[in-house]
NUKOL-871440 format. One record per atom (N, C-alpha, C): x negated, y, z negated; residue in three letters. Coordinates in steps of 0.001 Angstrom, whole numbers, padded with zeros to 6 digits, always signed. Each point is the difference from the previous one (the first is absolute). Last residue first. Layout:
N
XYZALA...
***
This chain:
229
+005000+030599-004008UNK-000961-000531+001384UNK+000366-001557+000114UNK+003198+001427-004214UNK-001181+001072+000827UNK-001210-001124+001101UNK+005124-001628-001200UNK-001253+000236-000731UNK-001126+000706+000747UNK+005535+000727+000458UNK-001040-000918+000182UNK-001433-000121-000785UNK+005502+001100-002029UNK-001338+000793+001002UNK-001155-001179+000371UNK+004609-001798-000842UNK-000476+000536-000564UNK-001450+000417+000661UNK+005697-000814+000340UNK-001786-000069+000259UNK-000545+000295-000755UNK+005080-001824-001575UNK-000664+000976+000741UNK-001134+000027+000044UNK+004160-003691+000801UNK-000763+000850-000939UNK-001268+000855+000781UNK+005281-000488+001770UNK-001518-001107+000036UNK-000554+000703-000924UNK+004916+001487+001324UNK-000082-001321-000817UNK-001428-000488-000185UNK+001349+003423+003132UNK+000647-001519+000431UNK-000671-000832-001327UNK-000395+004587-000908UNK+001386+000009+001236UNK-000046-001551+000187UNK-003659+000671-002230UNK+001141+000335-000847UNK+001429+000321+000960UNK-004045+000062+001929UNK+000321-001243-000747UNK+000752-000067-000327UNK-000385+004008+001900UNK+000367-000977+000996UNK-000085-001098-000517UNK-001964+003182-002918UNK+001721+000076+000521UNK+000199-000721+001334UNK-004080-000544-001242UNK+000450-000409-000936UNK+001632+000645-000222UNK-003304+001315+003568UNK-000047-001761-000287UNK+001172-000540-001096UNK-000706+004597+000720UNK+000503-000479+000970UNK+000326-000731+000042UNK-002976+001168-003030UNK+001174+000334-000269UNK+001076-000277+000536UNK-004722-000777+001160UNK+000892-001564-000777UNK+001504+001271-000715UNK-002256+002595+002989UNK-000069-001260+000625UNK+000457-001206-000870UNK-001262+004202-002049UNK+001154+000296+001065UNK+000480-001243+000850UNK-004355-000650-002044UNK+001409+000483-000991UNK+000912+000279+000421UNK-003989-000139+002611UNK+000764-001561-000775UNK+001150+000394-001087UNK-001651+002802+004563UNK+000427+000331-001404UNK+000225-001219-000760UNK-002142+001448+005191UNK+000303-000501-001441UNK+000093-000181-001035UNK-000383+002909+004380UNK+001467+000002-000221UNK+000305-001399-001489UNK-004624+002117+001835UNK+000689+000554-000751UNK+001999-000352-000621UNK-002717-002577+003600UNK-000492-000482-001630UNK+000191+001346-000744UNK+001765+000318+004321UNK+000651-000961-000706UNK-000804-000382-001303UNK-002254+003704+002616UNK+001536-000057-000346UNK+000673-001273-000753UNK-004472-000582+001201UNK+000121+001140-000680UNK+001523+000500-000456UNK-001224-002616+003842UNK-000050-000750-001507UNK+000323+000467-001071UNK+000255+002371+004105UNK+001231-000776-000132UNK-000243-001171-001679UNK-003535+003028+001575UNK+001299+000957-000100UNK+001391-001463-000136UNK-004310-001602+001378UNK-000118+000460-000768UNK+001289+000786-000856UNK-000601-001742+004396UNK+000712-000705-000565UNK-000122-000040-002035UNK-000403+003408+003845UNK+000862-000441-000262UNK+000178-001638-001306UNK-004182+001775+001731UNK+001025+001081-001098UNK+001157-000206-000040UNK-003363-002597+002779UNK+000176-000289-001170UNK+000915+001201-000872UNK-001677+000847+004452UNK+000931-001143-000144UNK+000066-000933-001415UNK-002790+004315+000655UNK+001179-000166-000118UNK+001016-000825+000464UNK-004823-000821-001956UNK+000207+000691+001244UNK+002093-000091-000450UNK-003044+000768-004211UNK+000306-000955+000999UNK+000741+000417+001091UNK-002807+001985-004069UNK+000422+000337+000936UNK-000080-000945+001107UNK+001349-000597-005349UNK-001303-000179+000959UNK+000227+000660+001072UNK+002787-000537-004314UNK-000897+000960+000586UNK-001187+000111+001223UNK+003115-003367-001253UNK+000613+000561+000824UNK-000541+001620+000032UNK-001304-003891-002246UNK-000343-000484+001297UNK+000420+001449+000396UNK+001023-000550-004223UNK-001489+000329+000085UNK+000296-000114+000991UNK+003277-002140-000951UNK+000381+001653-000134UNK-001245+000845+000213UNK-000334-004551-000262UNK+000991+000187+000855UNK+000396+001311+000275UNK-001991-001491-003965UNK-000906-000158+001291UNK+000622+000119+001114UNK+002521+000109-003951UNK-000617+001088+000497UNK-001463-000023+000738UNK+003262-003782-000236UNK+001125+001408+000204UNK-001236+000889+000303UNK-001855-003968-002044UNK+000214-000286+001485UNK+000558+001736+000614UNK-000539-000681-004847UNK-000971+000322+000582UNK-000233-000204+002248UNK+004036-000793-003309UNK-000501+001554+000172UNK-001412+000268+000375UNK+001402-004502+000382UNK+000892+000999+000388UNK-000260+001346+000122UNK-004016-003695-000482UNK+001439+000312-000437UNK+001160+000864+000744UNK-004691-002525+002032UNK+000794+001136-000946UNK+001049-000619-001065UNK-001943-001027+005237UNK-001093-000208-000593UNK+001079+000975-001640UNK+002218-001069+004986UNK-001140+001021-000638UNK-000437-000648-001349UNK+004032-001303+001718UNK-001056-000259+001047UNK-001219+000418+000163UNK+004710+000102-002709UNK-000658-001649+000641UNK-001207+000542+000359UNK+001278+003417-001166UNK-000202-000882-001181UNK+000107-000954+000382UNK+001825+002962+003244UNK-001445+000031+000095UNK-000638-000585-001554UNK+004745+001000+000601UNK-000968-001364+000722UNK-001554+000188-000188UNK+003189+003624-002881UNK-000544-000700+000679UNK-000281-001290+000988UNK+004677+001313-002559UNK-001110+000142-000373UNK-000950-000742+001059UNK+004758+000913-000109UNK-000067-000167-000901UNK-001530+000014-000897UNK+004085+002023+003851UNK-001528-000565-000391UNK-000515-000168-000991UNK+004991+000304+002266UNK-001026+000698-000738UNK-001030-000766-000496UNK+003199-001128+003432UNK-000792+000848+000608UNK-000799+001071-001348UNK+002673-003945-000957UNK-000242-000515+000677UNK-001092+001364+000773UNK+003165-001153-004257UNK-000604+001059+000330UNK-000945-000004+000998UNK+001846-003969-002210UNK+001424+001050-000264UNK-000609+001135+000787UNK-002942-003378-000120UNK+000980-000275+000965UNK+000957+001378-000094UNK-005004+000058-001178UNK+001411+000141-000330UNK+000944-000256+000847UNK-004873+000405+001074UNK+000323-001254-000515UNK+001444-000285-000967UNK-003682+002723+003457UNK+001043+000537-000120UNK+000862-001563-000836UNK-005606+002331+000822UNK+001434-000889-000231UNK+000896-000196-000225UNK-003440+002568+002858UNK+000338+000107-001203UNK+000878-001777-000027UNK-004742+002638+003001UNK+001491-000184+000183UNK+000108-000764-001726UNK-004247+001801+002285UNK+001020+000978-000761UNK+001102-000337-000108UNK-003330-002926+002083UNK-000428+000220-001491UNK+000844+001355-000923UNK+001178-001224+004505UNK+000104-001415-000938UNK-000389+000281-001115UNK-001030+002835+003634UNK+001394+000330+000101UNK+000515-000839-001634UNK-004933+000044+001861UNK+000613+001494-000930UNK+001706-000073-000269UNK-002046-003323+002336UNK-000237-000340-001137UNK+000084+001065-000973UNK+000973+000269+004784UNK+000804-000925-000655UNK-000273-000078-001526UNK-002837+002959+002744UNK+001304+000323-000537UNK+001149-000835-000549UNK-004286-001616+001743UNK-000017+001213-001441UNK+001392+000315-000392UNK-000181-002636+003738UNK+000044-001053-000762UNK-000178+001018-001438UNK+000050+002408+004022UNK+001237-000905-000149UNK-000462-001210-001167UNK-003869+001929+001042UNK+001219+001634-000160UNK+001622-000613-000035UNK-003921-002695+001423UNK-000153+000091-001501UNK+000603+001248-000483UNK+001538-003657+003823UNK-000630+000838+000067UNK-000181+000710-000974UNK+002958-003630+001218UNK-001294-000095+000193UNK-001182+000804+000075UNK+005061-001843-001991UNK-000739+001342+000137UNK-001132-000339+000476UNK+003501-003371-001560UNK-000010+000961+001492UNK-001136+000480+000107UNK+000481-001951-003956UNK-000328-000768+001179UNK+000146+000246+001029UNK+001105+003121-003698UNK-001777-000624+000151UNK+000065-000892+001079UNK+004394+000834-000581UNK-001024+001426+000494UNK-001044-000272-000018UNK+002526-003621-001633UNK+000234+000458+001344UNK-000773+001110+000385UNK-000409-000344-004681UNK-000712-000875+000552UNK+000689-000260+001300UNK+001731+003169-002316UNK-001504+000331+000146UNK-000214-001052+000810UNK+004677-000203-000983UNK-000549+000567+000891UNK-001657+000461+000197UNK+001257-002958-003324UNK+000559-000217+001387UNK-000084+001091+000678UNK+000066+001516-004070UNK-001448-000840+000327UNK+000436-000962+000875UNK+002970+002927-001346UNK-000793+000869+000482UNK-001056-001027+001024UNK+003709-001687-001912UNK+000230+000426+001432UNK-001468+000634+000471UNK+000910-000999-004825UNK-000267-001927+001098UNK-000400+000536+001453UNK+000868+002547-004210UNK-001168+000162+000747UNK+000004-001291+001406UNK+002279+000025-004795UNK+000839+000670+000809UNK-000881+000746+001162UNK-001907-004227-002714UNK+000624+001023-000378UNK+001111+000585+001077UNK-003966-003480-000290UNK+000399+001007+001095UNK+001029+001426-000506UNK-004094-002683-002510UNK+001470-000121-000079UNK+000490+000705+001052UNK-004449-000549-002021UNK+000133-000447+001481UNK+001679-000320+000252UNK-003218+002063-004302UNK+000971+000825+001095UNK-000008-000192+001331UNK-000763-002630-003730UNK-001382+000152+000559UNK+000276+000987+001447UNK+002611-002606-003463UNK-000386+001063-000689UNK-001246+000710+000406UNK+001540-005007+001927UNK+000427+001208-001121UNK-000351+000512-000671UNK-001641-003351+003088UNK+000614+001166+000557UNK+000795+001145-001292UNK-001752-004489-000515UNK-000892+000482+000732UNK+000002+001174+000742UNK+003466-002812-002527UNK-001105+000648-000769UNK-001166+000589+000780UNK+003755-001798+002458UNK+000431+000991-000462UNK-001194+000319-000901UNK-000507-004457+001090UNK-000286+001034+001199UNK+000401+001454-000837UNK+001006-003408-002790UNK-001628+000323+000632UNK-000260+001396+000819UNK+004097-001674-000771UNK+000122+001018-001590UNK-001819+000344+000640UNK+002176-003112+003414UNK-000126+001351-000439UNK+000030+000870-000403UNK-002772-003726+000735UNK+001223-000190-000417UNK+000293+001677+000223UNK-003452-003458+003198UNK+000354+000948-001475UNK+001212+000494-000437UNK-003541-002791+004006UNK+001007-000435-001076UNK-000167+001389-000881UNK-002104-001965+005128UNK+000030+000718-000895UNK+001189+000712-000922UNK-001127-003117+003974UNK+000281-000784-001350UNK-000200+000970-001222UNK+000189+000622+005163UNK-001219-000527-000273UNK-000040-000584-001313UNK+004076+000954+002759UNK-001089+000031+001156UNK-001645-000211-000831UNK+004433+000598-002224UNK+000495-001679+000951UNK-001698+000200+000682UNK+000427+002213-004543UNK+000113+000676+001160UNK+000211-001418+000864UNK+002314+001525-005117UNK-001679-000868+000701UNK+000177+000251+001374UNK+001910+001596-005078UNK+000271+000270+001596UNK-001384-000337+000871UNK+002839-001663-005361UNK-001469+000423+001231UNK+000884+000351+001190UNK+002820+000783-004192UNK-000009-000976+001172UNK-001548+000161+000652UNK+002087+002730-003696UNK-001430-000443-000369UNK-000113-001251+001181UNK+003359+003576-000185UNK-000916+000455+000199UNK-001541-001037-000382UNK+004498-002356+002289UNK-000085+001042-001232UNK-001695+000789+000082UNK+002108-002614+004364UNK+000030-000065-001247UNK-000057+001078-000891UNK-001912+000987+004791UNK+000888-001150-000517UNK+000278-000727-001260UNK-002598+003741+004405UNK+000388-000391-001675UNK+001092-000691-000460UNK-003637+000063+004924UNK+001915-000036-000897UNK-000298-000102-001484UNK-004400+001131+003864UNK+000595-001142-001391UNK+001668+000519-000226UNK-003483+001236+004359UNK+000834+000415-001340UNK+000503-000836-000550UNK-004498+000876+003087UNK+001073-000594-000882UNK+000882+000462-000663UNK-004389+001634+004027UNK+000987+000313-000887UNK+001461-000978-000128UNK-006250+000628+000823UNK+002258-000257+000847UNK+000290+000220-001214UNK-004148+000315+000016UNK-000161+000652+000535UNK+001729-000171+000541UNK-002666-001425-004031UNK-000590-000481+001261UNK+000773+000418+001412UNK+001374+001822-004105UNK-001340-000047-000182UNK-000611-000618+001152UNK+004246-001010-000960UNK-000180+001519+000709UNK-001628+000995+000043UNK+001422-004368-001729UNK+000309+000076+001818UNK-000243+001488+000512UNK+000123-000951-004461UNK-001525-000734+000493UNK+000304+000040+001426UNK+003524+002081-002966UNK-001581+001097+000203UNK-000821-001250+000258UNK+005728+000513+001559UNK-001301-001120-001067UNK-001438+000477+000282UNK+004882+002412-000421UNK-000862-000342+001065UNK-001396-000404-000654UNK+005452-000128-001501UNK-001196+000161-000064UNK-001323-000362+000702UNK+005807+000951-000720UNK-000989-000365+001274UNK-001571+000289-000356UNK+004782+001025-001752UNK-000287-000670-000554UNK-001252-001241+001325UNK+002277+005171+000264UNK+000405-001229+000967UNK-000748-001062-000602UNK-000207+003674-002586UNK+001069+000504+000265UNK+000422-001413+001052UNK-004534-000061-002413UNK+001184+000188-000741UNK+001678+000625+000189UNK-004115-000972+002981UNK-000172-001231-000444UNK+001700+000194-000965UNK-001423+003483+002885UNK+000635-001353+000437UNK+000446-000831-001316UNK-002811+003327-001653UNK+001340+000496+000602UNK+001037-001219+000359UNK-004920-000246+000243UNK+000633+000215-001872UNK+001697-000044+000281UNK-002592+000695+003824UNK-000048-001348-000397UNK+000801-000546-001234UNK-000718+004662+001189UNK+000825-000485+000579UNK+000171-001194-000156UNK-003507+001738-001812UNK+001249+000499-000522UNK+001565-000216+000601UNK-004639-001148+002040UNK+000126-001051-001286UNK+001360+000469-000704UNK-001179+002912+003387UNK+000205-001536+000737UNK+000130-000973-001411UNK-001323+004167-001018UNK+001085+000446+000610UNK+000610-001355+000400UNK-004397+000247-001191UNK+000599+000142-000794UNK+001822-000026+000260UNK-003031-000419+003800UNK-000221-000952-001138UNK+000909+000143-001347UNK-000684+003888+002705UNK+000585-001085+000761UNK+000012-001383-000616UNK-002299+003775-002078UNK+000929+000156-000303UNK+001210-000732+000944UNK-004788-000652+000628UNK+000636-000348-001246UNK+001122+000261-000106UNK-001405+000847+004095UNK-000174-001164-000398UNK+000409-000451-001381UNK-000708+004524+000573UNK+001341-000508+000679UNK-000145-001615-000049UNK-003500+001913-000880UNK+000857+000845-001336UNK+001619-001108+000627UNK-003912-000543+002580UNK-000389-000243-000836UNK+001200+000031-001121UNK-000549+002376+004245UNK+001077-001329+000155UNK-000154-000980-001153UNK-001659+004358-000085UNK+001915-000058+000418UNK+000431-001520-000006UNK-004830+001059+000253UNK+000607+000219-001600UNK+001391-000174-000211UNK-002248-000438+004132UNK-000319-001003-000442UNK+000602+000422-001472UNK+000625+003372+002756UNK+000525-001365+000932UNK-000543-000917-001100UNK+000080+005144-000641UNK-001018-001121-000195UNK+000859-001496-000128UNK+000929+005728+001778UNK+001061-001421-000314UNK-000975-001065+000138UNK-000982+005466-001538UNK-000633-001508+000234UNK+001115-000863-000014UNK-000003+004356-001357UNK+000256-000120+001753UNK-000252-001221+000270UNK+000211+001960-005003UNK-001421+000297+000980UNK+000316-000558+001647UNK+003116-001658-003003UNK+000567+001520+000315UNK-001303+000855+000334UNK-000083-004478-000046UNK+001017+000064+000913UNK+000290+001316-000098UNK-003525-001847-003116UNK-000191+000063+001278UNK+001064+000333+001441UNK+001432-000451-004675UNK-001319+001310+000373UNK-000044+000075+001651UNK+002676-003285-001599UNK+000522+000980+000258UNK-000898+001287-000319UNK-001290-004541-000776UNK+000443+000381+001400UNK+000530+000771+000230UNK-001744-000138-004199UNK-001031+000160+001198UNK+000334-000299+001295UNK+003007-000934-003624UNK-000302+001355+000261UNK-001079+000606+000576UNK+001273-004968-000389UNK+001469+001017+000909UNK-000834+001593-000486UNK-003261-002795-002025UNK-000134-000180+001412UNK+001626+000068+000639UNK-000185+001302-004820UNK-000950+000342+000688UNK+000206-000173+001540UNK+003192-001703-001956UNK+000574+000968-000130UNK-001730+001009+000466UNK+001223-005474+000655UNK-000658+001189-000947UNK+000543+001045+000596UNK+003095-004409+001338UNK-001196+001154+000105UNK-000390+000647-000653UNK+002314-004612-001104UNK+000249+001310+000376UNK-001513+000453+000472UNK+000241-005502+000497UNK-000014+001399-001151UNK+000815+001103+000318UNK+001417-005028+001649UNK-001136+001114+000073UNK+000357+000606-000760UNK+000730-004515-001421UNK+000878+001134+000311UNK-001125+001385+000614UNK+000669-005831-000386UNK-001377+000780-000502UNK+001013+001454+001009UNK+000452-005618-001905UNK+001084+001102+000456UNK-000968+001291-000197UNK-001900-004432-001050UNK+000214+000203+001338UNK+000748+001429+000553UNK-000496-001910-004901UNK-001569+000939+000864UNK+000041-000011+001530UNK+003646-002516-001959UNK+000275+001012-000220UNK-001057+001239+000007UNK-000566-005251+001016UNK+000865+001024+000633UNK+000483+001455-000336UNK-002926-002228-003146UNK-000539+000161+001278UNK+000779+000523+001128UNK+002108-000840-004092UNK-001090+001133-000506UNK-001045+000189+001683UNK+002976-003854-000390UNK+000828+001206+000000UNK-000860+001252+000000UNK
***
């Protein structure tokens, strides 16, 4: 068990150093092709495992990390209770999934209310062949939010970029807010100005107030604030 489960291996986030030496270099005029695709690689990886995460717990479909390690791709059916093994038909790799789930929690690889953003990065990274379309993809992803209230669906609830950066929350938020003194070419100001707006529009308090008269309208008990980063 302890061996299959050193099989499940989650890329990292990005340092918040080497994302802010790519955005030196991008607001010094420099689009450095090998750093873009460096940062982005990771944050394509990351993004791809979060989605994986995702499947696995909304379409009970886990994609088996020794196949996927050798270069295809398995999906295992979840079946039974949470302690049923889930073994792969294609190479014999076994784990349960109170297991599996331990390898992922609390390691901000939860898709959250972000599912759309990070699907769309990773289509854009695989389009983009050029290091001004792949920059800007990864400028678009690392400012997008999560929108994870059903009752409140276009209010934002907090960062993405805490999957994907290197942090905490408030330390992710104001590296994020650092970037935007930089003098970046102006296809990035928009997407600056729009982050900027909706992460002023969050209020957690105002937000479980919401939460909690709409509980109390159908009867459910009430949230409770998330835990910092």
């Amino acid at each position: 068990m302890e061996d299959a489960r050193s099989e499940v291996r989650w890329s990292p986030r990005v340092t918040q150093w080497k994302l802010r030496n790519l955005y030196e270099r991008t607001s010094a005029g420099i689009w450095d092709e090998d750093l873009i695709n460096d940062v982005g690689m990771t944050l394509y990886m990351r993004c791809r495992d979060i989605l994986s995460i995702h499947q696995a717990e909304t379409s009970g479909e886990v994609t088996c990390p020794r196949c996927d390690a050798a270069g295809r791709t398995t999906l295992i059916p979840r079946r039974g209770d949470r302690w049923t093994p889930m073994t792969c038909p294609e190479c014999g790799w076994s784990l349960t999934w109170v297991e599996y789930h331990a390898t992922f929690h609390r390691r901000q690889l939860n898709p959250g209310g972000a599912v759309t953003s990070f699907r769309t990065f990773v289509a854009a990274f695989e389009r983009s062949r050029d290091p001004r379309g792949r920059m800007l993809a990864i400028d678009r992803v690392i400012h997008e939010f999560h929108y994870s209230l059903r009752e409140l669906p276009d209010q934002p609830t907090r960062a993405a970029g805490v999957n994907l950066i290197a942090g905490n929350l408030t330390q992710v938020e104001a590296f994020l807010s650092n970037l935007s003194g930089m003098d970046l070419p102006e296809a990035f100001h928009e997407t600056d100005r729009t982050w900027r707006a909706k992460r002023a529009t969050i209020r957690w308090d105002d937000i479980l107030e919401k939460k909690r008269n709409l509980r109390a309208a159908a009867g459910r008990p009430r949230p409770s604030p998330p835990p910092e980063g």
